[in-house]
N, CA, C, O and CB atoms as a CASP TS submission, in Angstrom:
PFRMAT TS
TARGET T0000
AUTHOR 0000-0000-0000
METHOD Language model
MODEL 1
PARENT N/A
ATOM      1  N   UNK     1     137.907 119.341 -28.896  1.00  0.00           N
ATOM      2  CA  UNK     1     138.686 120.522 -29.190  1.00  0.00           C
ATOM      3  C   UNK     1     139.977 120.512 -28.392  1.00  0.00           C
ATOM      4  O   UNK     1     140.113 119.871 -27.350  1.00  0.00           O
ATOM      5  CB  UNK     1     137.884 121.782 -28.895  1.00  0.00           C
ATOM      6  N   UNK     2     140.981 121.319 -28.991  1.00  0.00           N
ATOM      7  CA  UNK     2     142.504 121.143 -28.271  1.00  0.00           C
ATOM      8  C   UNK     2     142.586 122.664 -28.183  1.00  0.00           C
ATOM      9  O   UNK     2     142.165 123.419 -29.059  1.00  0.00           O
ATOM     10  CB  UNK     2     143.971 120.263 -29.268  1.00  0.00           C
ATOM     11  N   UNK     3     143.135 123.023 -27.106  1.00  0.00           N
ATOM     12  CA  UNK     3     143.529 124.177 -26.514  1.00  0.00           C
ATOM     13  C   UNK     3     144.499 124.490 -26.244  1.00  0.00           C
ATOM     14  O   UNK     3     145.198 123.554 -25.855  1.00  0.00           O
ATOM     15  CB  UNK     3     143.155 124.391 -25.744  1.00  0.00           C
ATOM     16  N   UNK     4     145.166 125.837 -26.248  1.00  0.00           N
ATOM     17  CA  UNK     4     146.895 126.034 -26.192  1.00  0.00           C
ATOM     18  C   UNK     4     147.095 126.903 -25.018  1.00  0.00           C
ATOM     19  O   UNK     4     148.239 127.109 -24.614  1.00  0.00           O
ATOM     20  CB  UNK     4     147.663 126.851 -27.647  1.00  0.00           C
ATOM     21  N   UNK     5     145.846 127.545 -24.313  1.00  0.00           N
ATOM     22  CA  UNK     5     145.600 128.619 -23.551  1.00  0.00           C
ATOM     23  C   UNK     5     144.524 129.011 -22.934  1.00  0.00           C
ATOM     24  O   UNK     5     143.725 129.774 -23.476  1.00  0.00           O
ATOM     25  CB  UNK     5     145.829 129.407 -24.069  1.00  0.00           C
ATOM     26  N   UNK     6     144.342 128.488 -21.579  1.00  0.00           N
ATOM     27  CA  UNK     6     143.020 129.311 -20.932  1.00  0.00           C
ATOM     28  C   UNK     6     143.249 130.695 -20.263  1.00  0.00           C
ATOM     29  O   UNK     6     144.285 131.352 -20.169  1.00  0.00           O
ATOM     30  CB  UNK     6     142.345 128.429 -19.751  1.00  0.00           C
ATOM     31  N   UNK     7     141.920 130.966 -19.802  1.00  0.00           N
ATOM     32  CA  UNK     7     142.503 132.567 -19.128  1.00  0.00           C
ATOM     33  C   UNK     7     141.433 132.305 -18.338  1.00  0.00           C
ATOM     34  O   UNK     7     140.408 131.871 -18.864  1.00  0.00           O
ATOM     35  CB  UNK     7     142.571 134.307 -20.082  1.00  0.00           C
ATOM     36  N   UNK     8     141.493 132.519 -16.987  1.00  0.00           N
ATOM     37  CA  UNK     8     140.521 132.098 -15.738  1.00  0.00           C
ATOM     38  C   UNK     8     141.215 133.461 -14.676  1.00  0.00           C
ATOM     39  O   UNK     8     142.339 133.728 -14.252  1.00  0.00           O
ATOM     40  CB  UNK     8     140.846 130.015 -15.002  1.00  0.00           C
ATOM     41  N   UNK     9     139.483 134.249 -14.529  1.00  0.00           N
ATOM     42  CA  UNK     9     139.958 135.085 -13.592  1.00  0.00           C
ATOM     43  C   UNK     9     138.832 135.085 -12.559  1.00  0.00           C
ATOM     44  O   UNK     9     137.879 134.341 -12.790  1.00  0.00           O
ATOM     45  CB  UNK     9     140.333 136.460 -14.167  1.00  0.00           C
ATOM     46  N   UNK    10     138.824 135.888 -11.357  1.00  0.00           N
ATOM     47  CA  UNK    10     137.380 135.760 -10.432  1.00  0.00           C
ATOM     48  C   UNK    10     137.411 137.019 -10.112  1.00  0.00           C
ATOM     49  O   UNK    10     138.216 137.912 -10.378  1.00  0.00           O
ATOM     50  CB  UNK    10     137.247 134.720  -9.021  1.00  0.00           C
ATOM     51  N   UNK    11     136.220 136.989  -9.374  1.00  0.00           N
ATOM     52  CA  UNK    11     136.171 138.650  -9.014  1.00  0.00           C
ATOM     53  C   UNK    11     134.065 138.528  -8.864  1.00  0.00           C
ATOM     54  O   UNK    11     133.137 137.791  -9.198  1.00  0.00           O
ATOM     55  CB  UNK    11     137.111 140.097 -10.932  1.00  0.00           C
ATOM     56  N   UNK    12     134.300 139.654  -8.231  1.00  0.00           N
ATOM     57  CA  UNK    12     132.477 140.040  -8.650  1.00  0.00           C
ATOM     58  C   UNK    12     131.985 140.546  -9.716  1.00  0.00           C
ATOM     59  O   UNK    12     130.862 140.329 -10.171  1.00  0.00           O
ATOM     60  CB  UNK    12     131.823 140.996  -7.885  1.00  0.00           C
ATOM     61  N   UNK    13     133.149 141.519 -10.323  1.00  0.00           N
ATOM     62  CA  UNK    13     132.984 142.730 -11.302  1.00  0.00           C
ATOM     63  C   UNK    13     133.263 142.047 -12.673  1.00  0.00           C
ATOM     64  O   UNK    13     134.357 141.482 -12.682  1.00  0.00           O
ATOM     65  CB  UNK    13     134.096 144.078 -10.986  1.00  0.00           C
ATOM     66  N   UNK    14     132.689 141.969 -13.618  1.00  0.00           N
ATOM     67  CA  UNK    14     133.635 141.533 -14.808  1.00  0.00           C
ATOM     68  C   UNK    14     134.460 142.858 -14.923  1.00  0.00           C
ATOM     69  O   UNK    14     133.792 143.891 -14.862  1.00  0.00           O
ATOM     70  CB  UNK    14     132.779 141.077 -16.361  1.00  0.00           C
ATOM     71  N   UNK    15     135.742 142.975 -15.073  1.00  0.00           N
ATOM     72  CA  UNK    15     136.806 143.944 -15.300  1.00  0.00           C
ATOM     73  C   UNK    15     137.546 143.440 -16.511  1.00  0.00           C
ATOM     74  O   UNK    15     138.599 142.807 -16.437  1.00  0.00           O
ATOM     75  CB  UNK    15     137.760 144.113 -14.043  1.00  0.00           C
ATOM     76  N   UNK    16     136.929 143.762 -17.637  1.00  0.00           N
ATOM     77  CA  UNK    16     137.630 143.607 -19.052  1.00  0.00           C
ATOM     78  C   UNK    16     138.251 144.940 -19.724  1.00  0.00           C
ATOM     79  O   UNK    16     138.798 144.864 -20.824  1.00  0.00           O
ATOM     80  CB  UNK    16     136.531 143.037 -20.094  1.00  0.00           C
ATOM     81  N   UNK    17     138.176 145.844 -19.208  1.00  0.00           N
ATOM     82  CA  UNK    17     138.789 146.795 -19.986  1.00  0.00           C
ATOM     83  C   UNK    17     139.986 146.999 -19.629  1.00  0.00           C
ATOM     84  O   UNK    17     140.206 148.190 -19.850  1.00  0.00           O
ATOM     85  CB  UNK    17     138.199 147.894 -20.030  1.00  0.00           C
ATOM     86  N   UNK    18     140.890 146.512 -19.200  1.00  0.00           N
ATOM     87  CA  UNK    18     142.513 146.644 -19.302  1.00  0.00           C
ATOM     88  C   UNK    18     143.006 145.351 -20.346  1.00  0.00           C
ATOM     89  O   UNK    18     144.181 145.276 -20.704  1.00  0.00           O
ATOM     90  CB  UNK    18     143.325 146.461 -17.534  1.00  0.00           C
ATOM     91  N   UNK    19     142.133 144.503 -20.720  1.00  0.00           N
ATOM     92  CA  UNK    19     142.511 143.336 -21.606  1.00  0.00           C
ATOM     93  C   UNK    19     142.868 143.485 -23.197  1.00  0.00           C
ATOM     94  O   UNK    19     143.554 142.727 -23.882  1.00  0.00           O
ATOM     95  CB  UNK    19     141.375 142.427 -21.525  1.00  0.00           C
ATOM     96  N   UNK    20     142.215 144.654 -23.566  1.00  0.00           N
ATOM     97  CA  UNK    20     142.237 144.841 -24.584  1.00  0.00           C
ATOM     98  C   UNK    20     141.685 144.071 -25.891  1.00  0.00           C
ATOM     99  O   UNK    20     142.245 143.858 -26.967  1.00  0.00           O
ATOM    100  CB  UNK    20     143.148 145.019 -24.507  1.00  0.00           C
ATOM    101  N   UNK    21     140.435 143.738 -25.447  1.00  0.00           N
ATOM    102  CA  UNK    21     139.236 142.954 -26.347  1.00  0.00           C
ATOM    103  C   UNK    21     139.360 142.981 -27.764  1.00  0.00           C
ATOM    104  O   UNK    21     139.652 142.222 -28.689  1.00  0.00           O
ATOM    105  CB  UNK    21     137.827 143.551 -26.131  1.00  0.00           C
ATOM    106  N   UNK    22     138.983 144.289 -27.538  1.00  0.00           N
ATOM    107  CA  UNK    22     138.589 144.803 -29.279  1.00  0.00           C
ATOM    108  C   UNK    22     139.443 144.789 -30.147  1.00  0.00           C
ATOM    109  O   UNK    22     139.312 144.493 -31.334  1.00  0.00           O
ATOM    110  CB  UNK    22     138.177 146.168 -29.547  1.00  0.00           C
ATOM    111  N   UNK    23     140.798 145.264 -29.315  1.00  0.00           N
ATOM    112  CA  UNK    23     142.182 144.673 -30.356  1.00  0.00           C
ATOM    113  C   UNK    23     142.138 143.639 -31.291  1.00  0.00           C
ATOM    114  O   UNK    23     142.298 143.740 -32.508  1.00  0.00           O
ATOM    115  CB  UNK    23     143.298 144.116 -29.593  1.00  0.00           C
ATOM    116  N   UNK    24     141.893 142.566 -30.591  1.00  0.00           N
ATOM    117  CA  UNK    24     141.618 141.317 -31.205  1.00  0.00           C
ATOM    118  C   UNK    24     140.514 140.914 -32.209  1.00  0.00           C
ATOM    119  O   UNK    24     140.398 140.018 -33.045  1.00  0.00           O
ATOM    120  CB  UNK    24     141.472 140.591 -30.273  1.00  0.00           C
ATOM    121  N   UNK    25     139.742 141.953 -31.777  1.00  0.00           N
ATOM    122  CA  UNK    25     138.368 141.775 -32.574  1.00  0.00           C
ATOM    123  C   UNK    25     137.417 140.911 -31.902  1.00  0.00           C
ATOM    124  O   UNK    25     136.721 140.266 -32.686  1.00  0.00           O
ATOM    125  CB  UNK    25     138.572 141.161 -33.983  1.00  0.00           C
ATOM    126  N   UNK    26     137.105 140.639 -30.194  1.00  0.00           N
ATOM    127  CA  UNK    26     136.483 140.372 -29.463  1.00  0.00           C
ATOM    128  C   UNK    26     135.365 141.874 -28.766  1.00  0.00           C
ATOM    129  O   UNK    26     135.690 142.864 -28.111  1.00  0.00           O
ATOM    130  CB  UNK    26     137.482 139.632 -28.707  1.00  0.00           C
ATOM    131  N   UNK    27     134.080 141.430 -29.270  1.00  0.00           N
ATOM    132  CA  UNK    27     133.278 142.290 -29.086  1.00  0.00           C
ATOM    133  C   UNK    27     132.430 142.713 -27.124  1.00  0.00           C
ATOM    134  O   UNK    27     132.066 142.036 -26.162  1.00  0.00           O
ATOM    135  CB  UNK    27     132.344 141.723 -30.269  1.00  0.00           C
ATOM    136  N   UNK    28     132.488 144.027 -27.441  1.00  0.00           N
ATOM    137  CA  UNK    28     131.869 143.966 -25.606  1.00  0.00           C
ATOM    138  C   UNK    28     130.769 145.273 -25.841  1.00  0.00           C
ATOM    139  O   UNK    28     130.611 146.114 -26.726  1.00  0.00           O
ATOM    140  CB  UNK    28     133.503 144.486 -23.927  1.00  0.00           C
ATOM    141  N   UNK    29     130.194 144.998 -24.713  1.00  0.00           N
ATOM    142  CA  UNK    29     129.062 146.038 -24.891  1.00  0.00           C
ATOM    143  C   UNK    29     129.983 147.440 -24.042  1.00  0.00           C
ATOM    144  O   UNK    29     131.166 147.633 -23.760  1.00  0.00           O
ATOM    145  CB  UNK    29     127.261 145.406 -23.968  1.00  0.00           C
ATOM    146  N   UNK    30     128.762 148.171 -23.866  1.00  0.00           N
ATOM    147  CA  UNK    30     129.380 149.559 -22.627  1.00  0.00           C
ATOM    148  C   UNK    30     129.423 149.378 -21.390  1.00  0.00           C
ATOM    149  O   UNK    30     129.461 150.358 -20.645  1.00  0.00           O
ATOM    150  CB  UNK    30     128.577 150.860 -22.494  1.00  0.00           C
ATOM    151  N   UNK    31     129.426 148.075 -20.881  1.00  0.00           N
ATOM    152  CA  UNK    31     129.489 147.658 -19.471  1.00  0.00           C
ATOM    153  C   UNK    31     130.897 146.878 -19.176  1.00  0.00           C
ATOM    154  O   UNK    31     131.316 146.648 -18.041  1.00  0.00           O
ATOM    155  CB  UNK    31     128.195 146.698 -19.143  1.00  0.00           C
ATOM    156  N   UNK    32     131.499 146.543 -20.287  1.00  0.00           N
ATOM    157  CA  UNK    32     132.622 145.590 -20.774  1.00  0.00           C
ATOM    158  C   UNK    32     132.072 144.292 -20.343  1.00  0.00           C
ATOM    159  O   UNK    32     132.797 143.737 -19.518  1.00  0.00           O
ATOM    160  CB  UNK    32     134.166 145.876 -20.129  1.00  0.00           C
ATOM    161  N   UNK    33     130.774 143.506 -20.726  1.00  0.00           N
ATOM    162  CA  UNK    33     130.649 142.286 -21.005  1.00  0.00           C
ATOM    163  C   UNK    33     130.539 142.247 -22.400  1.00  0.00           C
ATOM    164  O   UNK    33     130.181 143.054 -23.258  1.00  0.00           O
ATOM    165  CB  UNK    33     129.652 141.697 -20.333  1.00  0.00           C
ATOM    166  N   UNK    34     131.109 140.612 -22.393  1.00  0.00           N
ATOM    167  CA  UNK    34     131.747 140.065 -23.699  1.00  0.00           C
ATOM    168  C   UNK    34     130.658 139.439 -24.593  1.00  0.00           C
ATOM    169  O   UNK    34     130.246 138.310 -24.327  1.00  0.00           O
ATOM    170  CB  UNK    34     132.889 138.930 -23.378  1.00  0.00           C
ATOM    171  N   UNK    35     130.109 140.235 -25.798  1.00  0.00           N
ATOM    172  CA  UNK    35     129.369 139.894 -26.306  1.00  0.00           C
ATOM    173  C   UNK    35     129.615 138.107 -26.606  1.00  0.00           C
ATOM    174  O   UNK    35     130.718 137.563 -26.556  1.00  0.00           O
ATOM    175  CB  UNK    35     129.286 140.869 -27.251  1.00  0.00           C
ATOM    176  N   UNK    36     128.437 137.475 -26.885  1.00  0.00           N
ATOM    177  CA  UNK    36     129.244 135.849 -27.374  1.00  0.00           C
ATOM    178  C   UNK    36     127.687 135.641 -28.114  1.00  0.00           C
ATOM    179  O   UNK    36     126.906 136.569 -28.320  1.00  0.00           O
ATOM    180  CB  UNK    36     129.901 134.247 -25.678  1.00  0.00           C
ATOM    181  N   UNK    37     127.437 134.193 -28.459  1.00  0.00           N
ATOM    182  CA  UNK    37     126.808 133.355 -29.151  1.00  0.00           C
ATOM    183  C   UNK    37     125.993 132.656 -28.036  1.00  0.00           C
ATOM    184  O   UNK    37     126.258 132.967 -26.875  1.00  0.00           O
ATOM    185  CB  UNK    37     127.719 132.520 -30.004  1.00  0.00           C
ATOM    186  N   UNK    38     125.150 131.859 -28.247  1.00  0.00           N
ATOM    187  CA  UNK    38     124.424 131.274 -27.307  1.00  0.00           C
ATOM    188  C   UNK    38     125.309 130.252 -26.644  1.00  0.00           C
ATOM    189  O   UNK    38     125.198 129.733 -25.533  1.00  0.00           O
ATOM    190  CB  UNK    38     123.200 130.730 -27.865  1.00  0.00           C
ATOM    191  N   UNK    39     126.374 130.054 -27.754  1.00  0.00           N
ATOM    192  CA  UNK    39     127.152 128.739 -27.634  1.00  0.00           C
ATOM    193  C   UNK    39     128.953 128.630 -27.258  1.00  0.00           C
ATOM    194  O   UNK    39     129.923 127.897 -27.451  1.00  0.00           O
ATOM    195  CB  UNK    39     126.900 128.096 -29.099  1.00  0.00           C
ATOM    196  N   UNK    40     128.512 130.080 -26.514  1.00  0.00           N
ATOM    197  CA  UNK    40     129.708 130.912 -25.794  1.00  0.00           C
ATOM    198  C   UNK    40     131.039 131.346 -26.677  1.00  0.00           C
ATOM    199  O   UNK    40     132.174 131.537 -26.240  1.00  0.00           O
ATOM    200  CB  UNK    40     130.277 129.975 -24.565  1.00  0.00           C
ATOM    201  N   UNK    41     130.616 131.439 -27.929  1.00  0.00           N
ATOM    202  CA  UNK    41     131.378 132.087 -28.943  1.00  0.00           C
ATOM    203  C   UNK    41     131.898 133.447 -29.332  1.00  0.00           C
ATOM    204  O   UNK    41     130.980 134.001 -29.937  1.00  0.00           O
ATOM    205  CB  UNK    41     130.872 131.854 -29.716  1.00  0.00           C
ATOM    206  N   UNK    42     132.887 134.196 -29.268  1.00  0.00           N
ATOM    207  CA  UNK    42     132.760 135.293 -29.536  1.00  0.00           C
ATOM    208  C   UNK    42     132.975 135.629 -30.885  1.00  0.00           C
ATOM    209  O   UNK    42     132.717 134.738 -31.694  1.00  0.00           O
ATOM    210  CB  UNK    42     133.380 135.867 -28.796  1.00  0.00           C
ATOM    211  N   UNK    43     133.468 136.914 -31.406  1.00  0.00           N
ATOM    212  CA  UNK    43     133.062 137.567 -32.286  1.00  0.00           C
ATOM    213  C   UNK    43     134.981 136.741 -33.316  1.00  0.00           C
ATOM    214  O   UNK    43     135.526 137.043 -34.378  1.00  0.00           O
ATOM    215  CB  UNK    43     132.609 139.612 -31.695  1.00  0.00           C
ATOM    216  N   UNK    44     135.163 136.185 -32.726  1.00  0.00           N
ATOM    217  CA  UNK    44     136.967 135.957 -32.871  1.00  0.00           C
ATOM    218  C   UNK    44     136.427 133.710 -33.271  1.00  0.00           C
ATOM    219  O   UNK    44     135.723 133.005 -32.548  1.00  0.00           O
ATOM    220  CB  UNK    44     138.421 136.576 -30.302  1.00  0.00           C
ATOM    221  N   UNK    45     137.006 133.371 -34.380  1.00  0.00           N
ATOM    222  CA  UNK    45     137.274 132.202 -34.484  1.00  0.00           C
ATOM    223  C   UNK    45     137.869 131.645 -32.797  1.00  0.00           C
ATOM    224  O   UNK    45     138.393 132.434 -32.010  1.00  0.00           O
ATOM    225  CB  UNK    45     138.288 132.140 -35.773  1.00  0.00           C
ATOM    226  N   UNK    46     137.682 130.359 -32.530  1.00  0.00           N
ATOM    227  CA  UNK    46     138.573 129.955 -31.632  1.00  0.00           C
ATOM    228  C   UNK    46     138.712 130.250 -30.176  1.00  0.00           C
ATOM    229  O   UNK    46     139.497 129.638 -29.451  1.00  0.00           O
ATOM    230  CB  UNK    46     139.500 130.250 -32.097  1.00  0.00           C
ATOM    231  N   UNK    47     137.840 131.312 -29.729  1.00  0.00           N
ATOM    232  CA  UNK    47     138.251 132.125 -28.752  1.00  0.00           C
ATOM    233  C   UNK    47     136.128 132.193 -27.947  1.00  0.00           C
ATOM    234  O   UNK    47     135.122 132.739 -28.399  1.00  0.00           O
ATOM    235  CB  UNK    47     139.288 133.952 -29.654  1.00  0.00           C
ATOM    236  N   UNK    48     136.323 131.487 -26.885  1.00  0.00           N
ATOM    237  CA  UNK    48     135.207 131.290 -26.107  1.00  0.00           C
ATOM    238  C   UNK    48     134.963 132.185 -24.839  1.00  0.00           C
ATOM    239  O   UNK    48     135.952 132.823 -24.479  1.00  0.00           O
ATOM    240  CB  UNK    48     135.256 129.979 -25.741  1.00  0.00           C
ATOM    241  N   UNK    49     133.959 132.322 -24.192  1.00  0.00           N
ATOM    242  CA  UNK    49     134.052 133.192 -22.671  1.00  0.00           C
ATOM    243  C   UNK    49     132.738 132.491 -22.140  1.00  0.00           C
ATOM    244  O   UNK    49     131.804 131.883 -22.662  1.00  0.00           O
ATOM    245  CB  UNK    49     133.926 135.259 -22.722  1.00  0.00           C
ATOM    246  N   UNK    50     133.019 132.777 -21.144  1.00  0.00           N
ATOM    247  CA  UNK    50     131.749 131.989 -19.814  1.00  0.00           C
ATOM    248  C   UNK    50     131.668 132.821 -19.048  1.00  0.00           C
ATOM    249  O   UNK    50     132.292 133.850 -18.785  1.00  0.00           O
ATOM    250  CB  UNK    50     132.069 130.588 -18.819  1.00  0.00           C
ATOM    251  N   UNK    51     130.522 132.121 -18.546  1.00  0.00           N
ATOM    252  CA  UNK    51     130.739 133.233 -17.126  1.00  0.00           C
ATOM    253  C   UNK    51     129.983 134.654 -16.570  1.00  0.00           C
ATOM    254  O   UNK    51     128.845 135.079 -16.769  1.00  0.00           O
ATOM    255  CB  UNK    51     132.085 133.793 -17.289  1.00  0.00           C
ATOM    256  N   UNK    52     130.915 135.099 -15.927  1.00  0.00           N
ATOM    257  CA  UNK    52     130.053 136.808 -15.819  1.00  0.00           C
ATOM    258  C   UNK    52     130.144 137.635 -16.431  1.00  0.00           C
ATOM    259  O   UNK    52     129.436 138.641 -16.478  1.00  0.00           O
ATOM    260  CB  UNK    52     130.176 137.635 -14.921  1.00  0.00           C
ATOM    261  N   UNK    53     131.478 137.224 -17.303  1.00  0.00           N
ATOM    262  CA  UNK    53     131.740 138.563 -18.108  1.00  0.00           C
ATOM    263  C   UNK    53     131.025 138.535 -19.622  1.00  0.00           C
ATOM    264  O   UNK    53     130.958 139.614 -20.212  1.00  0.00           O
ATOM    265  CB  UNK    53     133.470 138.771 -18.301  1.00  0.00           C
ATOM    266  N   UNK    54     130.543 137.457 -20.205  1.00  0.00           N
ATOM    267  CA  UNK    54     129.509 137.759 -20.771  1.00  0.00           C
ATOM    268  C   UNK    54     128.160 138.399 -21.044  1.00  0.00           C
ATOM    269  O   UNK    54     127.377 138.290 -20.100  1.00  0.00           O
ATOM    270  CB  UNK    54     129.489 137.304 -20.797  1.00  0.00           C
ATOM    271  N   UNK    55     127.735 138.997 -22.037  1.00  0.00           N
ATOM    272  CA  UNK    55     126.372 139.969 -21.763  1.00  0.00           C
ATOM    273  C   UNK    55     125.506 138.837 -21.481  1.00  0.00           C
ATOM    274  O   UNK    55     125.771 137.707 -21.890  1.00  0.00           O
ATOM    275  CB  UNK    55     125.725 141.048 -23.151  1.00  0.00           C
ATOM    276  N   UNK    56     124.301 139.161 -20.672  1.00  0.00           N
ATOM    277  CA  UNK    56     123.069 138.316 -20.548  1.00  0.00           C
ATOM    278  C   UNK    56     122.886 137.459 -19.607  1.00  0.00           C
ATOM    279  O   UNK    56     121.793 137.351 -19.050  1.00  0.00           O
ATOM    280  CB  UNK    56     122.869 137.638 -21.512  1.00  0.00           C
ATOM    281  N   UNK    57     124.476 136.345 -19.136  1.00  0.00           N
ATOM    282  CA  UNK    57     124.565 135.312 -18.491  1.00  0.00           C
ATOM    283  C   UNK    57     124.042 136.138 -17.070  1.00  0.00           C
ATOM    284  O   UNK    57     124.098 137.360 -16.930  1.00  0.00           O
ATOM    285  CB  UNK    57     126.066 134.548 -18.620  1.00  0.00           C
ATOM    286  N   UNK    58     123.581 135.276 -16.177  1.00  0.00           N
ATOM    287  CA  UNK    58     123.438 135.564 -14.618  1.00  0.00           C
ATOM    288  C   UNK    58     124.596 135.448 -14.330  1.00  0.00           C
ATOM    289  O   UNK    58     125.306 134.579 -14.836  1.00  0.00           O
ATOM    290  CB  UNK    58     122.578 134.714 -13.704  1.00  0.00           C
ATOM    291  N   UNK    59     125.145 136.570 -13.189  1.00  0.00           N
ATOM    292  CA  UNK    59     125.901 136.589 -12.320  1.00  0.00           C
ATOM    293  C   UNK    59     125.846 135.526 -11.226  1.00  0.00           C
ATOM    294  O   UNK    59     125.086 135.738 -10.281  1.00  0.00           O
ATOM    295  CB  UNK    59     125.810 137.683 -11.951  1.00  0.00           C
ATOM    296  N   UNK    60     126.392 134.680 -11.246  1.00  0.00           N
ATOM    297  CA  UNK    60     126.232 132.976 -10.604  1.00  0.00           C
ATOM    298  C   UNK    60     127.704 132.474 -10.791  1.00  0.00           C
ATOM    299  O   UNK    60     128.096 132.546 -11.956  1.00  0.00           O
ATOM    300  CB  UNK    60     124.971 131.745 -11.647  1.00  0.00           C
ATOM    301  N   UNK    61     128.489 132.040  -9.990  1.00  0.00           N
ATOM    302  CA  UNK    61     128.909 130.852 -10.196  1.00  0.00           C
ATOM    303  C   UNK    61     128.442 129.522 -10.702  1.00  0.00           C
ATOM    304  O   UNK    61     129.017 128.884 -11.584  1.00  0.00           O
ATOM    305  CB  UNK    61     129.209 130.716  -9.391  1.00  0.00           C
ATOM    306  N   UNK    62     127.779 129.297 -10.320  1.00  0.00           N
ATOM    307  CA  UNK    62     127.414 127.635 -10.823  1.00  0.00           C
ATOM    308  C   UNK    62     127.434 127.924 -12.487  1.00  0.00           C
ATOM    309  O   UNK    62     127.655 126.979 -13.245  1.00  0.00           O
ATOM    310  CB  UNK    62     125.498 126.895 -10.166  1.00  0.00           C
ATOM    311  N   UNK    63     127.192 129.269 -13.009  1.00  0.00           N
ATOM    312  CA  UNK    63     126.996 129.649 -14.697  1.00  0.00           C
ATOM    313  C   UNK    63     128.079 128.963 -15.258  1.00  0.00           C
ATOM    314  O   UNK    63     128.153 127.961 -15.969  1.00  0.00           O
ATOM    315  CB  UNK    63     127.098 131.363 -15.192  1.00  0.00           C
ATOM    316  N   UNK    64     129.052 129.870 -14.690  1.00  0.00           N
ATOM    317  CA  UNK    64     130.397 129.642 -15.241  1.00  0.00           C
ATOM    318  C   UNK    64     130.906 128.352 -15.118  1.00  0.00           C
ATOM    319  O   UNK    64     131.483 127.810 -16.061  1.00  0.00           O
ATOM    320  CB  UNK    64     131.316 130.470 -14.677  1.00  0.00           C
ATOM    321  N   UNK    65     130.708 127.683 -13.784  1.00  0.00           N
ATOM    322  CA  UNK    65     131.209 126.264 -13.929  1.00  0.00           C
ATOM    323  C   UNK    65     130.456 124.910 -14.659  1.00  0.00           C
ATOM    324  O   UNK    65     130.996 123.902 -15.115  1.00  0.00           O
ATOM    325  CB  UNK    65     131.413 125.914 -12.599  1.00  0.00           C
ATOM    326  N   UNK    66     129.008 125.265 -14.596  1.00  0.00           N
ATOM    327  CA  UNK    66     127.825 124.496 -15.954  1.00  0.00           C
ATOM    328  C   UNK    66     128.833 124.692 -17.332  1.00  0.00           C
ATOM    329  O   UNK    66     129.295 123.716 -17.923  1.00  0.00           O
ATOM    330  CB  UNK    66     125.835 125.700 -16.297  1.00  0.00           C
ATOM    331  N   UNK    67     129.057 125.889 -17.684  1.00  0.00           N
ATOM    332  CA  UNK    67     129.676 126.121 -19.252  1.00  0.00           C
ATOM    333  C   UNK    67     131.126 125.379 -19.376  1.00  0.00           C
ATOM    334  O   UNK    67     131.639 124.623 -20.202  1.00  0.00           O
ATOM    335  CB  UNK    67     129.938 127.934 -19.612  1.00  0.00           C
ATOM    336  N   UNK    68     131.575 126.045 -17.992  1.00  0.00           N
ATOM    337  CA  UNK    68     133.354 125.266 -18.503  1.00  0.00           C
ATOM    338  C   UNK    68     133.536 123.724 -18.443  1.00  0.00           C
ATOM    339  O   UNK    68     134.614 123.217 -18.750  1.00  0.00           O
ATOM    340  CB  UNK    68     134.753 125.773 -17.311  1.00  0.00           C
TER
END
C-alpha cells in the first residue's frame, strides 16, 4: 500500500473529539474511540487507526507499535 499521509499522536487519553471524525464519515463510540475492523479499518475507504484510540484494543504501547 502507498500512503500520502500519516497522523501519529501520543498521549494516555485517546482525545479525538477536536478532530472531527464523523465529518469524514469515520465512526467513534461515546468515549471517542475509533470504531475499526479487526483489520484496523475504519468506517472510511483508505483510512486505518491503531492503537488506543480504537474501541476494544488494550491500552498498551507495544498494541500500537505490533499494528503499525
Amino acid at each position: 500500500d502507498i500512503f500520502d499521509t500519516v497522523l501519529i499522536a501520543t498521549g494516555r487519553k485517546s482525545d479525538t473529539s477536536k478532530l472531527n471524525l464523523e465529518k469524514v464519515g469515520i465512526k467513534v463510540n461515546k468515549n471517542g474511540k475509533i470504531i475499526c475492523t479487526i483489520d484496523d479499518r475504519t468506517a472510511v475507504p483508505n483510512i486505518y487507526a491503531i492503537g488506543d484510540c480504537v474501541e476494544g484494543r488494550p491500552e498498551l504501547t507495544p498494541t500500537a507499535i505490533k499494528c503499525g
